[in-house]
Every structure is written in C-alpha cells, then in structure tokens.
TIMAR-290060 format. One record per residue (C-alpha): residue number from 0; residue in one letter; x, y, z. Coordinates in nm, 3 decimals, decimal comma. Layout:
<node><num>NUM</num><residu>A</residu><u>X</u><v>Y</v><w>Z</w></node>
...
END
This chain:
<node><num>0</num><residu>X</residu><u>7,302</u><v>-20,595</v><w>-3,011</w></node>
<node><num>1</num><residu>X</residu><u>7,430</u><v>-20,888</v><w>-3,180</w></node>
<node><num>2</num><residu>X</residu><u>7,555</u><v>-20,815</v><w>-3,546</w></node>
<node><num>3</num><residu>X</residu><u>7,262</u><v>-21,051</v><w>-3,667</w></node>
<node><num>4</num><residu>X</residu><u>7,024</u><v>-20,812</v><w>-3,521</w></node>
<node><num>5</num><residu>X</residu><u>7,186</u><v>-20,596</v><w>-3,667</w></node>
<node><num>6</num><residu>X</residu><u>7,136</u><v>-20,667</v><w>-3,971</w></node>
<node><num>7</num><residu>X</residu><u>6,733</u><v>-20,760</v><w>-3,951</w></node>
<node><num>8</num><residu>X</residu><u>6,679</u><v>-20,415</v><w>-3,785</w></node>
<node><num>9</num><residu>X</residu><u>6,916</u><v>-20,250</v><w>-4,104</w></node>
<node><num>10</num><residu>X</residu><u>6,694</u><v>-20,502</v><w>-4,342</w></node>
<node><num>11</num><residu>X</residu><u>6,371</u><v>-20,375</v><w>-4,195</w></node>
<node><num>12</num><residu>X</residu><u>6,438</u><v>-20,030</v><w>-4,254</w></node>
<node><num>13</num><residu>X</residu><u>6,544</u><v>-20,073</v><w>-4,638</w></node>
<node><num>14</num><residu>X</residu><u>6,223</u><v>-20,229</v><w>-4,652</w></node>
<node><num>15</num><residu>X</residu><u>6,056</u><v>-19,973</v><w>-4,552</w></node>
<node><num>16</num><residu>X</residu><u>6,250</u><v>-19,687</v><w>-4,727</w></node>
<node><num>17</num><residu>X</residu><u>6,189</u><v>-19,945</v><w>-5,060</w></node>
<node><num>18</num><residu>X</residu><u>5,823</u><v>-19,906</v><w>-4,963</w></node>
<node><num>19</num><residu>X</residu><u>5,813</u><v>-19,539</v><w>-4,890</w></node>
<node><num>20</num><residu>X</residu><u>5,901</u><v>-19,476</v><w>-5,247</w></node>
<node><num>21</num><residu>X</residu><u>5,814</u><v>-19,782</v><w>-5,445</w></node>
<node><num>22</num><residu>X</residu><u>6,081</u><v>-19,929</v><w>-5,519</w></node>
<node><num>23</num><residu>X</residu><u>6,149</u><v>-20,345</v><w>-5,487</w></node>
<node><num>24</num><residu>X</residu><u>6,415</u><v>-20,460</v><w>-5,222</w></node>
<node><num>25</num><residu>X</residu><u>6,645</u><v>-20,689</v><w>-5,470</w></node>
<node><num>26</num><residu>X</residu><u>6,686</u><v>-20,330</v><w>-5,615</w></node>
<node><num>27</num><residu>X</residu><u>6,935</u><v>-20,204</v><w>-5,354</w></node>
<node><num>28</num><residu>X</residu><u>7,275</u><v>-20,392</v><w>-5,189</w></node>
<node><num>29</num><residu>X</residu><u>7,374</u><v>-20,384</v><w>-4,893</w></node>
<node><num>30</num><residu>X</residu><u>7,687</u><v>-20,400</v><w>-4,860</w></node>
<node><num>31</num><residu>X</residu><u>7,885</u><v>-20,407</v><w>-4,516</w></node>
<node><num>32</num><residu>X</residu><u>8,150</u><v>-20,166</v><w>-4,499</w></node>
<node><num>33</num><residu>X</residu><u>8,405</u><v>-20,431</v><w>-4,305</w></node>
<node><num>34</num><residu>X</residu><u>8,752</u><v>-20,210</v><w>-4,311</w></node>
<node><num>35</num><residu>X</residu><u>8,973</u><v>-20,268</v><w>-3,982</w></node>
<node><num>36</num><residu>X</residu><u>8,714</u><v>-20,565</v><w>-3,895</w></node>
<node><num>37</num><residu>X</residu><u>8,829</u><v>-20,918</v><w>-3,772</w></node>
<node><num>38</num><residu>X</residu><u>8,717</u><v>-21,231</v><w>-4,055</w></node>
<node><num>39</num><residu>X</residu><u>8,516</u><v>-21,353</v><w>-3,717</w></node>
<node><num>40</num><residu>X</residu><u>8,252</u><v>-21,036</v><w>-3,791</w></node>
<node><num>41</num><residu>X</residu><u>8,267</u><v>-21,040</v><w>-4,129</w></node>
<node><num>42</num><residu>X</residu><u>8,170</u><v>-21,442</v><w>-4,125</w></node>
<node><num>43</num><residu>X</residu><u>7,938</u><v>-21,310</v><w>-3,844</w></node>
<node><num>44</num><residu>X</residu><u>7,753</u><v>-21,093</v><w>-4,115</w></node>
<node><num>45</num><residu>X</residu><u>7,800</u><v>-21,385</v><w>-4,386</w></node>
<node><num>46</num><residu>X</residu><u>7,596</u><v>-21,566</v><w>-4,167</w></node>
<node><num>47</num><residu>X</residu><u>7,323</u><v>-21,356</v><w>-4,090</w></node>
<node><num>48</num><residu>X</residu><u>7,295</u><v>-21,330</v><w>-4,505</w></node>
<node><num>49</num><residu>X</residu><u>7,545</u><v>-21,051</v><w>-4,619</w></node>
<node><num>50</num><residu>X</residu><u>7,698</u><v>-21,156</v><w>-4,920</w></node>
<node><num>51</num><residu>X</residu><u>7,833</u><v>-20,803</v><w>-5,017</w></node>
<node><num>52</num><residu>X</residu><u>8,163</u><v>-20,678</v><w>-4,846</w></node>
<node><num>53</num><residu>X</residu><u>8,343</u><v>-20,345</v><w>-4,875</w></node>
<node><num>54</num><residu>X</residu><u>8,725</u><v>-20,328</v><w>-4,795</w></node>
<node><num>55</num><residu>X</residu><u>8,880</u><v>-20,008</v><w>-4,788</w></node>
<node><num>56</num><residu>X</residu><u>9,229</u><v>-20,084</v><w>-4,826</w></node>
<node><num>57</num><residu>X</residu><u>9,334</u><v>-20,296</v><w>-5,091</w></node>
<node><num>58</num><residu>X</residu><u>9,604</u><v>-20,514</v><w>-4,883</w></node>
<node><num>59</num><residu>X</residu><u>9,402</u><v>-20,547</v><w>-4,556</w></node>
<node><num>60</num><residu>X</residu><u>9,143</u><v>-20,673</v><w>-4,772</w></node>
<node><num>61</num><residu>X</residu><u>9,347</u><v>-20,913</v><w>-4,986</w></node>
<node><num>62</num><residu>X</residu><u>9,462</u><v>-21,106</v><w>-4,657</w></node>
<node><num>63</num><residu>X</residu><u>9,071</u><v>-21,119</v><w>-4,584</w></node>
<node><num>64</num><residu>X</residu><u>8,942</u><v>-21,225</v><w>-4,902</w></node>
<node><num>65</num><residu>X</residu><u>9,235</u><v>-21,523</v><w>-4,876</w></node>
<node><num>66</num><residu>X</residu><u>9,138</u><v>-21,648</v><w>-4,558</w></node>
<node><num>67</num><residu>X</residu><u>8,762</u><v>-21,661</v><w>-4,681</w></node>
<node><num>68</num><residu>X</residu><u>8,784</u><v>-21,824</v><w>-5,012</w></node>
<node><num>69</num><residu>X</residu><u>8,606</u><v>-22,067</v><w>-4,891</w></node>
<node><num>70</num><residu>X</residu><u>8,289</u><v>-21,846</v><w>-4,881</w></node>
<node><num>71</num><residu>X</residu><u>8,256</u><v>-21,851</v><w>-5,241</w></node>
<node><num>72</num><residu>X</residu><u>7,956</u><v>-21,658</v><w>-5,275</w></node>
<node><num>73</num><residu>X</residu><u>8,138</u><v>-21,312</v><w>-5,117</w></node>
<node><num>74</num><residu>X</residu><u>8,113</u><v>-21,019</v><w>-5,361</w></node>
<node><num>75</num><residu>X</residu><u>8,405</u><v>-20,789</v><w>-5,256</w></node>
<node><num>76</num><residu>X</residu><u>8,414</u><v>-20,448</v><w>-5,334</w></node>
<node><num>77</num><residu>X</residu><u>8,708</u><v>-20,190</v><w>-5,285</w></node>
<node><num>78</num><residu>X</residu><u>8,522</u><v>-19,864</v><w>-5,160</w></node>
<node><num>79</num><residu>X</residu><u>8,852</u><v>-19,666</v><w>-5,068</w></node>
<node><num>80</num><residu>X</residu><u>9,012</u><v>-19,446</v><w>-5,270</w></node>
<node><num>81</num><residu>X</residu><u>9,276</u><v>-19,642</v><w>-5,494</w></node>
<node><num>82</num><residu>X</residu><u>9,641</u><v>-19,581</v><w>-5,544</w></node>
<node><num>83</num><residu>X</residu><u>9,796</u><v>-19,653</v><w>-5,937</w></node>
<node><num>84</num><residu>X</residu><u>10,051</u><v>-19,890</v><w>-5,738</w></node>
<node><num>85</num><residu>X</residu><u>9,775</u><v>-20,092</v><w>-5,586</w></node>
<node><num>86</num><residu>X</residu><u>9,633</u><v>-20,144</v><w>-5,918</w></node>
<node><num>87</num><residu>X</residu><u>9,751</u><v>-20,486</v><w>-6,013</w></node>
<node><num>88</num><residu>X</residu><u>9,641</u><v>-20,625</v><w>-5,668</w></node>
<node><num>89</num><residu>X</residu><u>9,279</u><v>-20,485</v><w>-5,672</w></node>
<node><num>90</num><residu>X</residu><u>9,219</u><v>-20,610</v><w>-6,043</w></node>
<node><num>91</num><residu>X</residu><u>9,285</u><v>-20,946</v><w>-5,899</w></node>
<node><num>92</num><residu>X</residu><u>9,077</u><v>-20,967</v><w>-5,616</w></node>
<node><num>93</num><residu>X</residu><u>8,767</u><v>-20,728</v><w>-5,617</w></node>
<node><num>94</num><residu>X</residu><u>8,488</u><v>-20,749</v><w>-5,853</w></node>
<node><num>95</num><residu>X</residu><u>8,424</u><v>-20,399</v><w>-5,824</w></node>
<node><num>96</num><residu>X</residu><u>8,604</u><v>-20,081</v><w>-5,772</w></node>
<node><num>97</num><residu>X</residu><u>8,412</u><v>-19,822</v><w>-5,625</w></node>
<node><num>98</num><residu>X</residu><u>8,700</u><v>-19,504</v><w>-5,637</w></node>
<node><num>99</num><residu>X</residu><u>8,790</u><v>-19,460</v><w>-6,009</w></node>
<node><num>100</num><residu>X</residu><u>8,848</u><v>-19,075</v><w>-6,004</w></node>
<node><num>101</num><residu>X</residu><u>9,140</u><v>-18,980</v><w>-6,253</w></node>
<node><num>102</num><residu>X</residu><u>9,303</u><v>-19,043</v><w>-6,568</w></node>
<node><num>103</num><residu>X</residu><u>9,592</u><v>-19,208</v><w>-6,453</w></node>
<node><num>104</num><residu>X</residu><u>9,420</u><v>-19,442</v><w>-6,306</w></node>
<node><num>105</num><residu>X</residu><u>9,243</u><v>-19,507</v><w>-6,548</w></node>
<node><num>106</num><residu>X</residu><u>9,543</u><v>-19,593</v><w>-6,733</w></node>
<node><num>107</num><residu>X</residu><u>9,667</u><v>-19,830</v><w>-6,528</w></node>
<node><num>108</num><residu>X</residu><u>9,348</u><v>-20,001</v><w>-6,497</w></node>
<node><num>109</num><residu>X</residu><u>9,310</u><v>-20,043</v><w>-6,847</w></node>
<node><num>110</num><residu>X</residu><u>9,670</u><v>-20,177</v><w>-6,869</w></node>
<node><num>111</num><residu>X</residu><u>9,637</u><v>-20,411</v><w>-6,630</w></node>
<node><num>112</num><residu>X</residu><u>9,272</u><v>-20,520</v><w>-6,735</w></node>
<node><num>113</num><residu>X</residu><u>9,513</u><v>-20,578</v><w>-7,075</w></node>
<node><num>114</num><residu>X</residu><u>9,729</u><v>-20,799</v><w>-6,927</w></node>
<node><num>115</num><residu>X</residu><u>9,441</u><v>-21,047</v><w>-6,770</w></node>
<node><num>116</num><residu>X</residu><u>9,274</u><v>-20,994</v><w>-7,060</w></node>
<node><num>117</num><residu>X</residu><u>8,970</u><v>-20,918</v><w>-6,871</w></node>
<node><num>118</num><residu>X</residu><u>8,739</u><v>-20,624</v><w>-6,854</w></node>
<node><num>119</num><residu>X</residu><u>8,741</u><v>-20,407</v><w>-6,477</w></node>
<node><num>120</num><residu>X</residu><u>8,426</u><v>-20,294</v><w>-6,346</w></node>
<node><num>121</num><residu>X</residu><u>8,443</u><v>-19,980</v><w>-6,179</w></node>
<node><num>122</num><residu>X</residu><u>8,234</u><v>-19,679</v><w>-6,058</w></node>
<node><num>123</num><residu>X</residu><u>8,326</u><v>-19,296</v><w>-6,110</w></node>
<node><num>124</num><residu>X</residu><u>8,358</u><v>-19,137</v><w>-5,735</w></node>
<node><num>125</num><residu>X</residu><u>8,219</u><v>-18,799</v><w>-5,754</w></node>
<node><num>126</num><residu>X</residu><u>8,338</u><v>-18,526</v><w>-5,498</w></node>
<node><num>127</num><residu>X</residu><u>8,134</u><v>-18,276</v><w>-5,416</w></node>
<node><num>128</num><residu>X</residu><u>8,399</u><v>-18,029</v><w>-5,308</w></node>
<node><num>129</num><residu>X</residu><u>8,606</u><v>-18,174</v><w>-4,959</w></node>
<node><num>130</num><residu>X</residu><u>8,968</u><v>-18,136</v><w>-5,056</w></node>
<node><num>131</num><residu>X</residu><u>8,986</u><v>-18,436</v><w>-4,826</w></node>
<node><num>132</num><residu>X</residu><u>8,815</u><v>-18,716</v><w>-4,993</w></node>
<node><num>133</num><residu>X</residu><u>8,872</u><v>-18,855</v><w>-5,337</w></node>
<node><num>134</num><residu>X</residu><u>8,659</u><v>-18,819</v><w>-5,614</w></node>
<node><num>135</num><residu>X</residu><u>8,616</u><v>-18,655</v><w>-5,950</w></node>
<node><num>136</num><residu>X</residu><u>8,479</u><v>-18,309</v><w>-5,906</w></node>
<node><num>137</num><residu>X</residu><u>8,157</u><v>-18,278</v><w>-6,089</w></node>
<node><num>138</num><residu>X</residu><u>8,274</u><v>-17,997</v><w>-6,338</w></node>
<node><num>139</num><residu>X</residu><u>8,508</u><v>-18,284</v><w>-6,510</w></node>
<node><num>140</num><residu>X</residu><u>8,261</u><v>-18,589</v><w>-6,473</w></node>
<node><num>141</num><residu>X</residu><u>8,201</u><v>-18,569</v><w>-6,824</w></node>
<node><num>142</num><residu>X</residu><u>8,532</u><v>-18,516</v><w>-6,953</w></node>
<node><num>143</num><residu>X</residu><u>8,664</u><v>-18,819</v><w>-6,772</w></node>
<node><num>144</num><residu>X</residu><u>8,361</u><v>-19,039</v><w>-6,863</w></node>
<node><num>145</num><residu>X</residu><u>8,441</u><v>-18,930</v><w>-7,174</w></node>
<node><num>146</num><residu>X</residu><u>8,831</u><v>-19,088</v><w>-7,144</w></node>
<node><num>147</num><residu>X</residu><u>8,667</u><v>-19,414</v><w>-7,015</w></node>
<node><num>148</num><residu>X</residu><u>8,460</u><v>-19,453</v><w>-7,291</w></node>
<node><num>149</num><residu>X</residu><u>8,759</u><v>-19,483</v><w>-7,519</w></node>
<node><num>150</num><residu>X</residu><u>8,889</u><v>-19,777</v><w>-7,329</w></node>
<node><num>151</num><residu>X</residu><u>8,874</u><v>-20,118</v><w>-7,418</w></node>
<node><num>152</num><residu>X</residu><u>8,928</u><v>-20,303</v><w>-7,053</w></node>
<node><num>153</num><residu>X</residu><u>8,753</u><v>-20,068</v><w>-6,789</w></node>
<node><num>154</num><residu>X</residu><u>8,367</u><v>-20,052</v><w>-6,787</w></node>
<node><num>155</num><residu>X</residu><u>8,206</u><v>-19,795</v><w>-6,544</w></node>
<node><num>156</num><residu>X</residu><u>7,856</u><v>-19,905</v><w>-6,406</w></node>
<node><num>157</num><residu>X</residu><u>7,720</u><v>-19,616</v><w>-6,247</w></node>
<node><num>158</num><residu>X</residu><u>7,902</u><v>-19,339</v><w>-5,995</w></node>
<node><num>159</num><residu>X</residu><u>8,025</u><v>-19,324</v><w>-5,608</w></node>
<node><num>160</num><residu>X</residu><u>7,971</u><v>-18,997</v><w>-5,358</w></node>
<node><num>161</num><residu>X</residu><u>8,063</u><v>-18,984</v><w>-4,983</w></node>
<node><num>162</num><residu>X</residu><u>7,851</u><v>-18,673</v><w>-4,946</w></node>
<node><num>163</num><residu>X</residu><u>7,960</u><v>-18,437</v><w>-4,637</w></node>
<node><num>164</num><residu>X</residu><u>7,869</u><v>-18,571</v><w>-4,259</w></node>
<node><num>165</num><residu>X</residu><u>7,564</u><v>-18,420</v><w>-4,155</w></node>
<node><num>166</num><residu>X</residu><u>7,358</u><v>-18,479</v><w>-3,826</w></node>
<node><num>167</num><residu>X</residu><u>7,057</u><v>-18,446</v><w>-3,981</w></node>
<node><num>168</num><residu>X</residu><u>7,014</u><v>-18,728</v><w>-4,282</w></node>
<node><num>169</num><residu>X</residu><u>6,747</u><v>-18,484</v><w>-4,459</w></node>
<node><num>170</num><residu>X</residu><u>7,059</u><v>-18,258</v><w>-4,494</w></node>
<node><num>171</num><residu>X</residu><u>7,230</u><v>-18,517</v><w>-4,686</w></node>
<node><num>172</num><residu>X</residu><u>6,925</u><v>-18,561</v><w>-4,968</w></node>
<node><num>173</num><residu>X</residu><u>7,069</u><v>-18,285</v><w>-5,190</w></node>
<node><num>174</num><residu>X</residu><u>7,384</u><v>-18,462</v><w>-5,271</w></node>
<node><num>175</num><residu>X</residu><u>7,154</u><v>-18,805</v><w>-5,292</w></node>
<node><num>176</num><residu>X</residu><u>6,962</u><v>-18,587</v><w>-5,561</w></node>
<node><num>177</num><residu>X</residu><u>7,290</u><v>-18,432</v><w>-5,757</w></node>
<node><num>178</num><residu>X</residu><u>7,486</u><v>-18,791</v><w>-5,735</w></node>
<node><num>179</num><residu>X</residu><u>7,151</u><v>-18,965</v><w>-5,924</w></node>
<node><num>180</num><residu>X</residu><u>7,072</u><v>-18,615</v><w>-6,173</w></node>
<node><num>181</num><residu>X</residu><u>7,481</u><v>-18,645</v><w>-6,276</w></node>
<node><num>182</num><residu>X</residu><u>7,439</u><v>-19,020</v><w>-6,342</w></node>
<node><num>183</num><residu>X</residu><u>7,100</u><v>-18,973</v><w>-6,522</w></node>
<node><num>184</num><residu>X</residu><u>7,268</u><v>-18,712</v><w>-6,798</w></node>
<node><num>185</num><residu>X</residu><u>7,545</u><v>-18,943</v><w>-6,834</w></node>
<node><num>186</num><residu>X</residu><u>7,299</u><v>-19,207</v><w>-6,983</w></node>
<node><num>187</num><residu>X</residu><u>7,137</u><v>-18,993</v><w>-7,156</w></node>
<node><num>188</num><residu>X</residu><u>7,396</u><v>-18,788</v><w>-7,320</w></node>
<node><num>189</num><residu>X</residu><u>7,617</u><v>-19,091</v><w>-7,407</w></node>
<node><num>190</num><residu>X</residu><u>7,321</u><v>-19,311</v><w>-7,483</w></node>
<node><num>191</num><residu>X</residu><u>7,455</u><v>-19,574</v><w>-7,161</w></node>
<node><num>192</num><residu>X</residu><u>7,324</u><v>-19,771</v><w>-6,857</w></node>
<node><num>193</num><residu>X</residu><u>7,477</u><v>-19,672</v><w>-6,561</w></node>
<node><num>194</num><residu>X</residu><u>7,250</u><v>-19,905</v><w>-6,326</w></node>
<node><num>195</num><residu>X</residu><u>7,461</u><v>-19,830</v><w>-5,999</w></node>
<node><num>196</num><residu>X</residu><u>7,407</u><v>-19,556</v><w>-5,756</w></node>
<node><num>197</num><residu>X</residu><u>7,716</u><v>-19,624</v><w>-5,437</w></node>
<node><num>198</num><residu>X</residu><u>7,542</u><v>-19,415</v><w>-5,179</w></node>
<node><num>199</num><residu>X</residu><u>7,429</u><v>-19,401</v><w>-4,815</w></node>
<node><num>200</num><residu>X</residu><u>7,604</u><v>-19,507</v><w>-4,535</w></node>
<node><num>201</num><residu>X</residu><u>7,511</u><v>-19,603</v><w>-4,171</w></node>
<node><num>202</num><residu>X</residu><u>7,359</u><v>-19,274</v><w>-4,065</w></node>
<node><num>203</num><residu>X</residu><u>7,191</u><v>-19,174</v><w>-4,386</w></node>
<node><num>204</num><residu>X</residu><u>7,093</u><v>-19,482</v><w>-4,595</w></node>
<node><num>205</num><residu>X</residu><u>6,741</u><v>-19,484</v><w>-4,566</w></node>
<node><num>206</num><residu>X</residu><u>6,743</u><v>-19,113</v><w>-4,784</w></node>
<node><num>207</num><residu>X</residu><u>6,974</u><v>-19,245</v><w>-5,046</w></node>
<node><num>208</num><residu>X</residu><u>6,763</u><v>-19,531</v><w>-5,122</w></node>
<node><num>209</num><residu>X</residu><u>6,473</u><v>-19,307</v><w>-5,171</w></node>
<node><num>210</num><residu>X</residu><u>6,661</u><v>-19,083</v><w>-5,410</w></node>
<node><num>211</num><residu>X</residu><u>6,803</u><v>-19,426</v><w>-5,584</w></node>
<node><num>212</num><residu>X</residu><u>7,045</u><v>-19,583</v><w>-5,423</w></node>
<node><num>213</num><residu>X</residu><u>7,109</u><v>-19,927</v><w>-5,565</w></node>
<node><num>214</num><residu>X</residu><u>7,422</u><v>-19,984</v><w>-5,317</w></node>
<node><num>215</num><residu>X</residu><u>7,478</u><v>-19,900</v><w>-4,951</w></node>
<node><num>216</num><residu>X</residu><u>7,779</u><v>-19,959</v><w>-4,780</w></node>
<node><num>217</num><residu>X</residu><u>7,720</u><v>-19,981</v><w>-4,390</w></node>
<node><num>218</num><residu>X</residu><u>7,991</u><v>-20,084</v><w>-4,125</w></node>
<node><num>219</num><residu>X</residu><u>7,905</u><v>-19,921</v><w>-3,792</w></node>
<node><num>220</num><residu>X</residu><u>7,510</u><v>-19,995</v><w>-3,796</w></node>
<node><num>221</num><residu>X</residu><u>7,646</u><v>-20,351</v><w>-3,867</w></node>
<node><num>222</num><residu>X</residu><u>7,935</u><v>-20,439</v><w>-3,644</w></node>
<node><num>223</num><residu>X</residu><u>7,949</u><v>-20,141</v><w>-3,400</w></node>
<node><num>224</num><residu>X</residu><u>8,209</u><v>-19,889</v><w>-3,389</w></node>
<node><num>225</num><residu>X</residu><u>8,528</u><v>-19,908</v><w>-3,606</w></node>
<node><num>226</num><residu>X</residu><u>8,861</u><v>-20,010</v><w>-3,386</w></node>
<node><num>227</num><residu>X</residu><u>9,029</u><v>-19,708</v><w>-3,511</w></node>
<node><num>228</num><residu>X</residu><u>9,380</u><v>-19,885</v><w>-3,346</w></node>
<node><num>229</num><residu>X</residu><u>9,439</u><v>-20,112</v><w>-3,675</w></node>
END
C-alpha cells in the first residue's frame, strides 16, 4: 500500500467514526506521526493532503522542518516528551507542543516565550500511571494547570495521553473517557476552553474520536513500520 492509500483508507475510517457519533470531520486532525521518517514520506503524505506533522524529537525535526520550508502550509507539532534544554529550539520551530508536564518546564517556556515576546501554545500530557512515559499524573493536573494559569507567555489548549498498548482498541476507551472527563472539569472549574483532545494513535484512533478526539497522531497506518535503526 502506497502511503496515499494510506491515507484515503485512514480518511475513510475518521469519517465513519465522525459519523458513528455525530460529530463533523473538520472537527478532528490528523496528524502524521513522522519521527525517524525520510522528508521523501513526509512530502509523500503532504501530497496526498496531510498538512499536520508530528516530530518527536526536537532536533531531528528541526533539520526536517528546514529542508521543507518551502511547504509553507506544514503545521508541526512536537509530540515527544520535551527536555528544559531543548526549550529554546522547540519555541522556534513548532506551533504546538504536545508534552508540557512539569513546572520547570513550564518555566522555561514562559522565559523563553519572554524573550520572543510571543505566547507558546502547548497541551498538558496526562499519564495515567507508566513510570515510562511522560506526563503529569492526574492527581496534580489541577495544581499544575493552576501554575500555567499564572503565566503570561504559555497558553495550554486542551491535554495529551498516550494511554497503555492494548490489543483490543475497546480496551483503550476508558482512558479516551478519563483524558476528555479531566479536560471537561478543567473548563469548567477555571471557567476556560480547552478545545484540544491529543489522542488516538494508529491502532486505536477510531475510539478516541468517538470519545472526542480533536487530534490524532498516526505514523505506522501512514508510512508503514518505523525504521527503528535511526
């Protein structure tokens, strides 16, 4: 399968999962998850009408982003977790950050945001307990939203999960529901829209748009499987 088909087949089943539950499709991104991918894919997808890229590591995506300036209708997003020392490289270059998760970085975010003089979007990452992955853990969501609040060049948008892998996608739909009922207090205890939902990957999309999704980032169900080697 070519990554064109790809896509149609990936666009035909957001459709329907829009349908299933009512929702429009401008509602929900799709974003390609292109980490470790050569610029020839990634214009591959451009062409077949992806306009919404995920990079994983701020540098590796950097040297993409410069060899594609051309394509000045890319949206690039940094979905992996960020460090405080990649900070005043991913201000730069993405228009949204996907991974804030702690006060520090925070900080540096906000001092950096300073210096451009120019407000960072962002999204809270949630973790839902894997010691592994990044994230917030629920239990001090609020207390960091909180912090954000009283910053003057960081605006959040909404929150980030990378629930646990499960086989079964139905298994999945539980974090899908916590990840949108976390987001939903938020607005209405701080009186805020948080209109993003980062959620759903290849194998499970199709449930996190029904429980709101409004961004999915997808690499293998685009471009294959990842080269793991780079």
């Amino acid at each position: 399968m070519s990554i064109k088909e790809n896509v149609l087949k990936i666009e035909e089943r957001i459709q329907k999962a829009c349908d299933k539950v009512g929702r429009k499709r401008e509602e929900v991104i799709l974003l390609a998850a292109s980490k470790t991918q050569p610029v020839e894919k990634i214009i591959e997808a451009y062409e077949s009408g992806i306009r919404y890229f995920g990079e994983n590591k701020v540098q590796e995506g950097i040297e993409k982003i410069e060899k594609l300036k051309e394509y000045a209708d890319i949206h690039w997003h940094l979905i992996g977790g960020l460090q405080t020392n990649k900070v005043k490289y991913a201000v730069k270059y993405y228009e949204l950050i996907h991974s804030v998760d702690r006060q520090a970085l925070v900080d540096e975010i906000e001092k950096r945001g300073e210096k451009l003089n120019k407000v960072i979007d962002g999204l809270i990452e949630v973790n839902f307990g894997e010691e592994s992955k990044f994230g917030v853990k629920k239990d001090n969501l609020k207390e960091l939203f909180e912090y954000i609040l009283t910053k003057k060049y960081i605006k959040i948008h909404g929150l980030m999960a990378i629930p646990p892998y499960f086989e079964n996608p139905e298994d999945v739909r539980p974090y899908f529901i916590k990840l949108r009922t976390l987001r939903d207090n938020l607005e209405k205890e701080y009186n805020v829209k948080l209109s993003h939902l980062s959620m759903g990957m290849s194998h499970d999309f199709e449930v996190a748009i029904e429980e709101g999704a409004t961004i999915v980032r997808i690499g293998t169900a685009i471009f294959g499987e990842r080269n793991y080697a780079k």
